[in-house]
C-alpha positions as MATLAB code, in Angstrom:
seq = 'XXXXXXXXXXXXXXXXXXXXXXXXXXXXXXXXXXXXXXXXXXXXXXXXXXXXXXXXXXXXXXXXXXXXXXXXXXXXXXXXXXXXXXXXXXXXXXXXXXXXXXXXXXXXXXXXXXXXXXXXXXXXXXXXXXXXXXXXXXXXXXXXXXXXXXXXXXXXXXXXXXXXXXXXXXXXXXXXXXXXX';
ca = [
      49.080  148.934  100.255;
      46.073  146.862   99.726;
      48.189  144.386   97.171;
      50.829  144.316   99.912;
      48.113  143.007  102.575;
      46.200  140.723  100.207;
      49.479  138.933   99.289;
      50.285  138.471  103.079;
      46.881  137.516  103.581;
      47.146  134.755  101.088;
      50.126  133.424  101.940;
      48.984  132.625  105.138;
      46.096  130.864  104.139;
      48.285  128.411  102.378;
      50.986  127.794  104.914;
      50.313  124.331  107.158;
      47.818  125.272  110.200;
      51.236  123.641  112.305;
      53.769  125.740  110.545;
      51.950  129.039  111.606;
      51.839  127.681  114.962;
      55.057  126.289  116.260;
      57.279  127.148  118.378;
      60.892  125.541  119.050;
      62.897  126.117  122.337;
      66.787  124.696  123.095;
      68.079  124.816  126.284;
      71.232  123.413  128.276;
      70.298  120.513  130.780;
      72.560  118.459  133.234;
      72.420  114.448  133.158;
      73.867  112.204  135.218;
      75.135  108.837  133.103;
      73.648  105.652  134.215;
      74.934  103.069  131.768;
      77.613  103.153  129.093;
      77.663  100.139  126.530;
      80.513  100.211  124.360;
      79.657  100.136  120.720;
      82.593   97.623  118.446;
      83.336   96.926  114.892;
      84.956   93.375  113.987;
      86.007   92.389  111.331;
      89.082   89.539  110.332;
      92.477   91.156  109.100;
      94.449   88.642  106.692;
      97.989   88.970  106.426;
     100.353   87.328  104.198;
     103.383   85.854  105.525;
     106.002   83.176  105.378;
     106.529   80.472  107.792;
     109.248   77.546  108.315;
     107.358   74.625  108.631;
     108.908   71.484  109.176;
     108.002   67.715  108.928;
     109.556   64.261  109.555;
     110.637   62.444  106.140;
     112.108   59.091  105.715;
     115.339   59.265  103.844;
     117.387   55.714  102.125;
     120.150   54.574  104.083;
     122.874   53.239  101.463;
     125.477   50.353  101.953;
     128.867   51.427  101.163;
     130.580   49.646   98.110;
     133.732   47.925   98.535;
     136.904   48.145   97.986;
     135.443   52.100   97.569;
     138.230   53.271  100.051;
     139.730   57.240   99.226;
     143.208   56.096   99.876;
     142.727   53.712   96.689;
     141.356   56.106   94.733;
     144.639   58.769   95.786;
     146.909   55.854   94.497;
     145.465   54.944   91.496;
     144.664   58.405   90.374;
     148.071   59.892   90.703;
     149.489   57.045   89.325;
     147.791   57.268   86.351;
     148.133   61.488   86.469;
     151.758   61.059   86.285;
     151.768   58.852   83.489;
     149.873   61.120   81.590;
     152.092   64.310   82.474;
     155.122   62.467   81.491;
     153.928   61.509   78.582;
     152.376   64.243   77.093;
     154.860   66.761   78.475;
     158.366   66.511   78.160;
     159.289   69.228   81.240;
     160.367   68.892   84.201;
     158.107   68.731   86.879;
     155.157   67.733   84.791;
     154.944   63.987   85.895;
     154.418   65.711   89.439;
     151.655   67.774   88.367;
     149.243   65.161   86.502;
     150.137   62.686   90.174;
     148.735   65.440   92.280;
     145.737   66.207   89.748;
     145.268   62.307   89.029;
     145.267   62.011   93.262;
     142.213   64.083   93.368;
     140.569   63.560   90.601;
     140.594   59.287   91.773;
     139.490   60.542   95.912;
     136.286   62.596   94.710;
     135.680   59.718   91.915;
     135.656   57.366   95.011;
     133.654   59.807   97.413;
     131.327   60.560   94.851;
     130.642   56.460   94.205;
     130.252   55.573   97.370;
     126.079   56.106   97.637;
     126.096   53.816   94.507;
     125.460   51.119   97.197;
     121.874   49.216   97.655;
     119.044   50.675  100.031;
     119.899   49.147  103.339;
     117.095   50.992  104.819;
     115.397   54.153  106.035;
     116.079   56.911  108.602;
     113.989   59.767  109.469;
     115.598   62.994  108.824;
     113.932   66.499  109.871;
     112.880   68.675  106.174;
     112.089   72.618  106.719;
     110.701   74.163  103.769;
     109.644   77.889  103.365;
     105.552   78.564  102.225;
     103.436   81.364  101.897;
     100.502   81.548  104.791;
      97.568   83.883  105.298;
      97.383   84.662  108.697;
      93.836   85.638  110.276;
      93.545   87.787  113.280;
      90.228   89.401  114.758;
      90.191   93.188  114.935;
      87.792   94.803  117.723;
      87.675   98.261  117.116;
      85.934  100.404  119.490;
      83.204  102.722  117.339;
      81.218  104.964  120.117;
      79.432  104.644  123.306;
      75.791  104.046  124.066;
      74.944  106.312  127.346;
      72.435  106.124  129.330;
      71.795  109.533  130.987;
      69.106  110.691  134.084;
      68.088  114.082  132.853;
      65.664  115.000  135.612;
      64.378  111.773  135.936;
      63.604  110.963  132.867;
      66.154  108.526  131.236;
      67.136  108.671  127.914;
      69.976  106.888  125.291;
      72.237  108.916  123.228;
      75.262  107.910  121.515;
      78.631  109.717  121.676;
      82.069  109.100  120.299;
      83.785  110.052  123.769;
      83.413  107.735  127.191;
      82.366  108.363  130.080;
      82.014  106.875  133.554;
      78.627  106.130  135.643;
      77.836  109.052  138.112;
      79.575  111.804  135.321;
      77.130  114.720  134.649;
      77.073  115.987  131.485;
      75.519  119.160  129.357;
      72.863  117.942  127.405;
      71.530  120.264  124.554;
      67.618  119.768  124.705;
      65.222  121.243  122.084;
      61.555  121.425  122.164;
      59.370  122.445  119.712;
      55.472  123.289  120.237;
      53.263  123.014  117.660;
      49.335  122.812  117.374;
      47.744  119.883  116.145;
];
């Protein structure tokens, strides 16, 4: 038994003079909230995206050649188409095949000739083109509430994820703890 007490004995004369003589008390108080400050976050989203973005060009206005008229080139072409097919085939119908195929063969020769012409001058002429764009947009995201609460008259700050409005009451947990110096 005497072990027993000397060991309790020394232990307390090596605890903290404040640890041996604390005391801690918790207890449920009502606050009424003065003040509420919303607490935010921001930061800058960027989000890839296309866009159509157009611009004003100046395009070459071509004279037109002459004698470059499509009805020439129909003549010429099946005339010389129904040479050919005569004289390469000796069917019938074949003449009448190379004068249709000669025809257009001679109007897209023509159509296709007729830019060939000098620059007479410029127009301007709407271009759209398609390009990649990082949009930026400013997030504000709401991250708690700074309250001010009236607990007795004493007013304090605490922060809490949920809102509330001025005039709500409110259980506040409140713990005390006594010590000696």
């Amino acid at each position: 038994m005497k072990k027993l007490t000397l060991a309790i004995v020394s232990a307390a004369l090596l605890m903290p003079v404040s640890a041996m003589a604390s005391q801690t008390t918790v207890k449920t108080v009502i606050g009424k909230v003065e003040t509420v400050e919303v607490l935010t976050n921001t930061y800058i989203r960027k989000t890839p995206t296309e866009e159509n973005v157009c611009q004003t060009e100046e395009v070459p206005v071509y004279s037109e050649k002459k004698g470059g008229k499509e009805l020439d080139g129909l003549i010429i072409g099946g005339l010389l188409g129904s040479a050919v097919g005569n004289a390469v085939s000796k069917g019938d119908g074949a003449g009448t095949i190379g004068a249709v195929t000669g025809a257009l063969i001679g109007r897209e020769h023509v159509k296709k000739n007729k830019r060939g012409g000098e620059i007479v001058g410029y127009r301007q002429q709407e271009v759209c083109k398609i390009r990649q764009v990082v949009r930026e947009e400013r997030i504000e995201e709401i991250t708690g509430y700074r309250l001010g609460i009236d607990i007795d008259g004493q007013f304090v700050s605490l922060k809490s994820k949920r809102s509330y409005d001025n005039g709500d009451e409110i259980n506040i947990r409140m713990q005390t703890t006594y010590s000696i110096d």
